[in-house]
C-alpha positions in Angstrom: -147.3 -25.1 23.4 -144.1 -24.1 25.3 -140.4 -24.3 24.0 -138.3 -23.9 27.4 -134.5 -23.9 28.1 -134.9 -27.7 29.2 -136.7 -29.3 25.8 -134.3 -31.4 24.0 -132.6 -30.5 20.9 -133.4 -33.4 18.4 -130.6 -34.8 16.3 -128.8 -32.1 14.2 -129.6 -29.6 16.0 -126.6 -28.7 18.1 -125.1 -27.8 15.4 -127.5 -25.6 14.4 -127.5 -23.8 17.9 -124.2 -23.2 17.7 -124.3 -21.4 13.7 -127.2 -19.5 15.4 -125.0 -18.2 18.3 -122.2 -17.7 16.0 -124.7 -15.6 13.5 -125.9 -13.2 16.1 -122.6 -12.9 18.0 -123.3 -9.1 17.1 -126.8 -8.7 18.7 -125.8 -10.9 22.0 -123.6 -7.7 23.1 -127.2 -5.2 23.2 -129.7 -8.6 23.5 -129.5 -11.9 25.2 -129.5 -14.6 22.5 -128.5 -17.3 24.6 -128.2 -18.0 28.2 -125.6 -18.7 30.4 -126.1 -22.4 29.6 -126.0 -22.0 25.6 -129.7 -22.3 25.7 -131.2 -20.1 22.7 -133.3 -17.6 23.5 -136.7 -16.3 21.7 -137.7 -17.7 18.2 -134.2 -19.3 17.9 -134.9 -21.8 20.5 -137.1 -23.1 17.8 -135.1 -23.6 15.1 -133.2 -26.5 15.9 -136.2 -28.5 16.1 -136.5 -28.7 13.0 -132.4 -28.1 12.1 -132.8 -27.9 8.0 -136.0 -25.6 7.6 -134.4 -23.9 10.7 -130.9 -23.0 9.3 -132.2 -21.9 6.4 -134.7 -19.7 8.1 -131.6 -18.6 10.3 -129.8 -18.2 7.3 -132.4 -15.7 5.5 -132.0 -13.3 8.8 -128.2 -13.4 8.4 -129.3 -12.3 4.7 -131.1 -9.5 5.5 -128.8 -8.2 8.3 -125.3 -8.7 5.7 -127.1 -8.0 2.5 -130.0 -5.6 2.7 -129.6 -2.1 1.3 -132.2 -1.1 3.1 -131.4 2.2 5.5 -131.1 0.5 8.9 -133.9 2.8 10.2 -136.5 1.7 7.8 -135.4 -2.1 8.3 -135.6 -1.5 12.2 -139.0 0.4 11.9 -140.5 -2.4 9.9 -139.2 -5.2 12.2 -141.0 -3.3 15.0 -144.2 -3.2 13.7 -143.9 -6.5 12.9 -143.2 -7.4 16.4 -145.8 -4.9 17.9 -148.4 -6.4 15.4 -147.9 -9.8 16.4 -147.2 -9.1 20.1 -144.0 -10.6 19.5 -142.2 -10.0 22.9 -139.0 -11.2 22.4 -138.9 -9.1 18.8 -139.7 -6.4 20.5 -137.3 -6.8 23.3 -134.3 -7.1 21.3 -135.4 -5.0 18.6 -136.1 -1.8 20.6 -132.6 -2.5 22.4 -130.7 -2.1 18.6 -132.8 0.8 17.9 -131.5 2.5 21.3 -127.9 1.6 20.9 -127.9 2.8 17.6 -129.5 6.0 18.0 -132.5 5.1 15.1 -135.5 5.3 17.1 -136.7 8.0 19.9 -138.5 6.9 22.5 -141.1 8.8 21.3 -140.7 7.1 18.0 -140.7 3.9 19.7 -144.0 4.6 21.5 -145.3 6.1 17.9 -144.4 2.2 16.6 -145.7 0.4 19.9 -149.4 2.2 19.4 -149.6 1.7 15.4 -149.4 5.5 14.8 -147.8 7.7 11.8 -145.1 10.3 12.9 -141.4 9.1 12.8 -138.8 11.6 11.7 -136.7 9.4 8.9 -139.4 9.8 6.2 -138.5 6.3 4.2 -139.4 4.3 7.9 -142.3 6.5 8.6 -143.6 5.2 5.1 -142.0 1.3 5.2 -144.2 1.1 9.0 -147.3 2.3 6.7 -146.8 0.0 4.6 -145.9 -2.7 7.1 -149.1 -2.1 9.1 -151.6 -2.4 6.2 -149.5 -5.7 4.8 -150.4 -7.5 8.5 -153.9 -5.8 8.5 -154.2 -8.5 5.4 -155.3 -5.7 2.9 -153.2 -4.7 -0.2 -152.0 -0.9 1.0 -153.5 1.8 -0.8 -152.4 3.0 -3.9 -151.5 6.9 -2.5 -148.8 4.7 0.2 -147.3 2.6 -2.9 -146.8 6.3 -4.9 -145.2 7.7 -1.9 -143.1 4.4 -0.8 -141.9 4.5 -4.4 -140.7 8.2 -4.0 -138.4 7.5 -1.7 -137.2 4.1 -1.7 -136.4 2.0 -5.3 -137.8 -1.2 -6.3 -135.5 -3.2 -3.8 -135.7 -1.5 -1.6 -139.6 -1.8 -1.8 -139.5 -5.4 -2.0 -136.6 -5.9 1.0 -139.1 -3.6 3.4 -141.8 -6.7 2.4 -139.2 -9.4 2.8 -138.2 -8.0 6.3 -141.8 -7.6 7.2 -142.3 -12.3 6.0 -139.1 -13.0 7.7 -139.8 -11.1 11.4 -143.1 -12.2 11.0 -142.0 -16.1 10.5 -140.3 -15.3 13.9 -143.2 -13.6 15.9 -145.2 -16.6 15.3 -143.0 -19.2 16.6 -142.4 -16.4 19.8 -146.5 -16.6 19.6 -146.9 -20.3 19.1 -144.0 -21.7 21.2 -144.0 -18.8 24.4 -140.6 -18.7 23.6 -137.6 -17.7 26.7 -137.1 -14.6 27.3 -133.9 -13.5 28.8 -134.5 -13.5 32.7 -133.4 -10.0 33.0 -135.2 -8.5 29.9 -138.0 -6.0 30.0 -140.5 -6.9 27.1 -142.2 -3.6 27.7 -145.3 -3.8 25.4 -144.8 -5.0 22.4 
């Protein structure tokens, strides 16, 4: 199945692209969210098709950037396994470009991330992308990870890095399921 630029936006969902645009005006300056033409991008070309399930889903993302306490490191190391798990390019695309801007991830880290290996320098992520991986390897993780997830991060925090982890997964699966746009100039890499 393929979403593209050109499928039409059912009834309602204009509106809906336009929240979306006006949600991630913050991400658009380091990734593209939308073309030149207003068309969306990624997994939020699929939202509109279905606008009330999609806002809210949209709506949950603006939750998690506006309201998580999590350290933006750890959220930005979770949603990057996430993406790297699921092959998720567009995830990875946009997520590796915040990471840059913001100075939270080496390249080194990032490469860590893309291969599903252990090693990154802010302790808390290292753990949350440990946790991350054995969550999408569909095994509960192992009691030794909980004890030393729980050192460092509090209950919330536990249960945001988990939320993050359903949410960018939601995402990667319509990316999956729809071969979502990518931005003409973007550079995947390997997610």
């Amino acid at each position: 199945m393929k979403i593209s630029a050109g499928t039409p936006i059912p009834t309602g969902g204009s509106e809906l692209v336009a929240a979306i645009q006006d949600a991630r005006r913050g991400l658009s300056a380091v990734a593209v969210v939308a073309d030149e033409a207003g068309n969306l991008m990624g997994p939020f070309s699929c939202l509109p098709h279905s606008p009330e399930i999609g806002d809210a889903l949209q709506r949950v993302g603006t939750a998690i950037r506006t309201g998580s306490t999590l350290d933006r490191t750890v959220t930005e190391a979770v949603i990057l396994t996430v993406a790297q798990h699921w092959q998720a390019d567009y995830e990875w695309y946009a997520h590796t470009a915040v990471a840059r801007m913001e100075g939270l991830l080496t390249e080194a880290e990032l490469e860590l991330i893309r291969t599903g290996q252990a090693g990154l320098a802010h302790g808390a992520a290292d753990l949350a992308a440990a946790f991350t991986r054995e969550l999408l390897a569909g095994r509960p993780p192992s009691r030794e990870l909980e004890t030393r997830l729980m050192d460092v991060l509090s209950t919330r925090e536990a249960v945001e890095v988990v939320m993050v982890a359903g949410y960018y997964s939601a995402l990667a699966l319509l990316i999956r399921a729809f071969e979502t746009p990518m931005p003409g100039s973007a550079d995947a890499g390997s997610a």
